[in-house]
N, C-alpha and C positions, 0 to 999 in steps of 0.2 A: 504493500500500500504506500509506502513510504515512497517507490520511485516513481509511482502514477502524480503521488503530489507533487514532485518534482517538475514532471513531464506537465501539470498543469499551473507551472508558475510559481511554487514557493520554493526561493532562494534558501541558498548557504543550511543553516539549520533551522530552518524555519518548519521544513517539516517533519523533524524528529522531535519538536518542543510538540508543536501542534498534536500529534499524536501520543507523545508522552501525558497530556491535558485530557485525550478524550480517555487516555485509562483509567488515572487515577480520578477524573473529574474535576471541583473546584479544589483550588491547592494555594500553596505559596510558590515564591520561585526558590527555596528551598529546597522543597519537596521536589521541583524537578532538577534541580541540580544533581541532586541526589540519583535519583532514578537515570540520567541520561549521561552523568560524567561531563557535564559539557560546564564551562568555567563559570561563575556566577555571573561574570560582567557581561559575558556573549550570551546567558541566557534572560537578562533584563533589556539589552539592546532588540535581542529579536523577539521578545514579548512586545515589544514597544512599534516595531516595525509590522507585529499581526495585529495589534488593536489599531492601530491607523489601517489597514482593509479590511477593520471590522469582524474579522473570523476571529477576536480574542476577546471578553471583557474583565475589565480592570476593576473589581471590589471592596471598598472598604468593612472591612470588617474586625470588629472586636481589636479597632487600633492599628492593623497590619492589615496589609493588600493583598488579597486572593486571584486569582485568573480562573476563568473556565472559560469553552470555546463557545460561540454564539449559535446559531441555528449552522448546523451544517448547509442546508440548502442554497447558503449565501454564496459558496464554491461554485456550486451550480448556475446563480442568478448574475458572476464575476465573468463565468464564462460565454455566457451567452451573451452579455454587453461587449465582446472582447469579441466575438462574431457579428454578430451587428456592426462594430466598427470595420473589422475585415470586408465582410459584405458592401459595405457603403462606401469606402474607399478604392477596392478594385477596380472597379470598372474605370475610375480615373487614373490610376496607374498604368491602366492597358491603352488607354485612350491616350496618355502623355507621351507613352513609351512605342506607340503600333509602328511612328515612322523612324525608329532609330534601329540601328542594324547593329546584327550578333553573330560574331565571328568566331569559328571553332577553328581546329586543326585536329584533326584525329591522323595517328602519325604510326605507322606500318602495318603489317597483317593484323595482329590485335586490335589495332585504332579502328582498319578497316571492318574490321568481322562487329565491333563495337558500337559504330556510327551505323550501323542497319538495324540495329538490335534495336537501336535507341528509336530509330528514326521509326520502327514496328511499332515501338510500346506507346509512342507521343501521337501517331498518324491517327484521324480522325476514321471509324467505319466509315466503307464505302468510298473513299478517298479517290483518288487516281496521283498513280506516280507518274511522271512523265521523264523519259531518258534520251536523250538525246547522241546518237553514238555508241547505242549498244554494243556492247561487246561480249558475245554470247559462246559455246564453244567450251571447252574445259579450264579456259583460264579463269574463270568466274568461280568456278564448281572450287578449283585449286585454294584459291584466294579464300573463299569462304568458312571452306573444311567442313567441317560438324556442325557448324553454327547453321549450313545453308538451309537444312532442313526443320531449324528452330525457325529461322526468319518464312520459310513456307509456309508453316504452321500457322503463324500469328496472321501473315497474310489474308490467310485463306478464313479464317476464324472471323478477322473483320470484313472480308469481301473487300478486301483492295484490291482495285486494278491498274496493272502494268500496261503501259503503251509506249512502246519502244520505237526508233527509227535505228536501223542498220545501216552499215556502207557493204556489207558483203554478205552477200546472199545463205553462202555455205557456211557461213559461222554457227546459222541455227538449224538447229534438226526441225524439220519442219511437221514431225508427228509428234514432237515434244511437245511446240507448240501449241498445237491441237490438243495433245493430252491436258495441260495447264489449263486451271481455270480465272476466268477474269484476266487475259493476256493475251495483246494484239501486236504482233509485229509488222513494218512495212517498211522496204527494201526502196534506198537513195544508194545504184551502185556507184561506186566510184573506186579507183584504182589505189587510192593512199590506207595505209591503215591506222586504225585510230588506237592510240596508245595511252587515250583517258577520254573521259565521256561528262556531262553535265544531265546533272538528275534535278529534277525541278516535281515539288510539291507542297500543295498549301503556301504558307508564306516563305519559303526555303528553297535554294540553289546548293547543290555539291558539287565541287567539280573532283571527279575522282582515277586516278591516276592508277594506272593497273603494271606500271613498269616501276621495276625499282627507281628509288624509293616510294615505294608504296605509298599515298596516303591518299587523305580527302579533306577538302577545303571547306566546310559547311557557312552560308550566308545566310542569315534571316531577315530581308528586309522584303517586303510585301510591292513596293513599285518594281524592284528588279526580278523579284520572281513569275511577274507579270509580265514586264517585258521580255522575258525569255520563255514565257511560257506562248505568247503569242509568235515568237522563233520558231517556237515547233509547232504549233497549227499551221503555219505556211509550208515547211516542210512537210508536215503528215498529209498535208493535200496535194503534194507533188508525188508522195513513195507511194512506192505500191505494196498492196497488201500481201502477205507470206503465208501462200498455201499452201 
């Protein structure tokens, strides 16, 4: 119980005193000196710091000052004004913050296998990823390892879909495709090979590099996700579709 108090905002020893009060009930700070080991000075400071949020009351009695703790409920009625401010503040946070940009770097095979994980666990269901420059084929399968079929998983769980543009036809097995669900390939040939690719979704751009050194560059900024997201609708109306 002691590290839920914690976890809901009483400092230092605040909640070892606290709970030492609901044992014994009304006491002295004696009494819980005694019981808790903790120095007499640091046990009248943090009586002092729980009767200012009101979970402590200070009683005179028979000459000497007693404590017992006030309706417990009051934890409860702290917490909820302390959501309510949450709540009512957000939205102006996100509204302050929509058009400033967030820059990662996830940096070789692990950063890579990392940044997909992540990018599964944050993507909205139903989403669409869009890639530009697929790079399909077993260096994908390589780079991924064990994780691949974690990141499948999550995929398929929220119905995300893949919509990829290619530069080489042969890179994709074309019954793979077929087999996969929620995932459209279409073919812009051309004779160069692409040695890293840009992934665009939601408010996000990766540009991810599949040659040593390995990584991926992660952007969140909502006008240039757009702008490159309208890059590939031009494109995808030029490729053609991979049956």
């Amino acid at each position: 119980m002691q590290e839920d108090l914690v976890k809901l905002g009483f400092e230092g020893h605040q909640a070892e005193i606290y709970l030492a009060l609901v044992d014994l009930g009304q006491c002295g700070a004696g009494d819980l000196v005694k019981k808790t080991g903790i120095h007499r000075n640091i046990v009248y400071e943090t009586l002092d710091r729980l009767i200012t949020k009101r979970l402590v009351l200070k009683v005179l009695q028979k000459s000497s000052f007693q404590y017992r703790i006030t309706d417990p409920t009051k934890i409860l009625e702290d917490q909820k004004i302390n959501l309510n401010i949450a709540e009512s503040i957000i939205p102006e946070i996100q509204k302050r913050s929509e058009n400033k940009s967030d820059f990662l770097v996830w940096d070789g095979v692990e950063g890579f296998r990392n940044f997909r994980l992540a990018c599964m666990e944050s993507i909205k269901p139903k989403s669409t990823i869009y890639v530009l420059g697929a790079i399909g084929g077993d260096r994908w399968a390589e780079i991924m390892g064990s994780k691949y079929k974690t990141v499948e998983r999550m995929r398929l769980k929220k119905e995300v879909e893949y919509r990829m543009i290619t530069y080489k036809k042969d890179e994709f097995d074309t019954k793979m495709v077929k087999k996969h669900q929620h995932y459209s390939v279409r073919v812009i040939e051309n004779s160069f090979q692409p040695l890293a690719n840009v992934m665009i979704w939601e408010d996000n751009i990766a540009l991810q590099s599949y040659t040593e050194p390995i990584s991926v560059m992660q952007i969140k900024n909502k006008n240039m996700a757009e702008a490159y997201l309208n890059y590939f609708k031009i494109m995808w109306g030029v490729g053609k579709e991979l049956k």
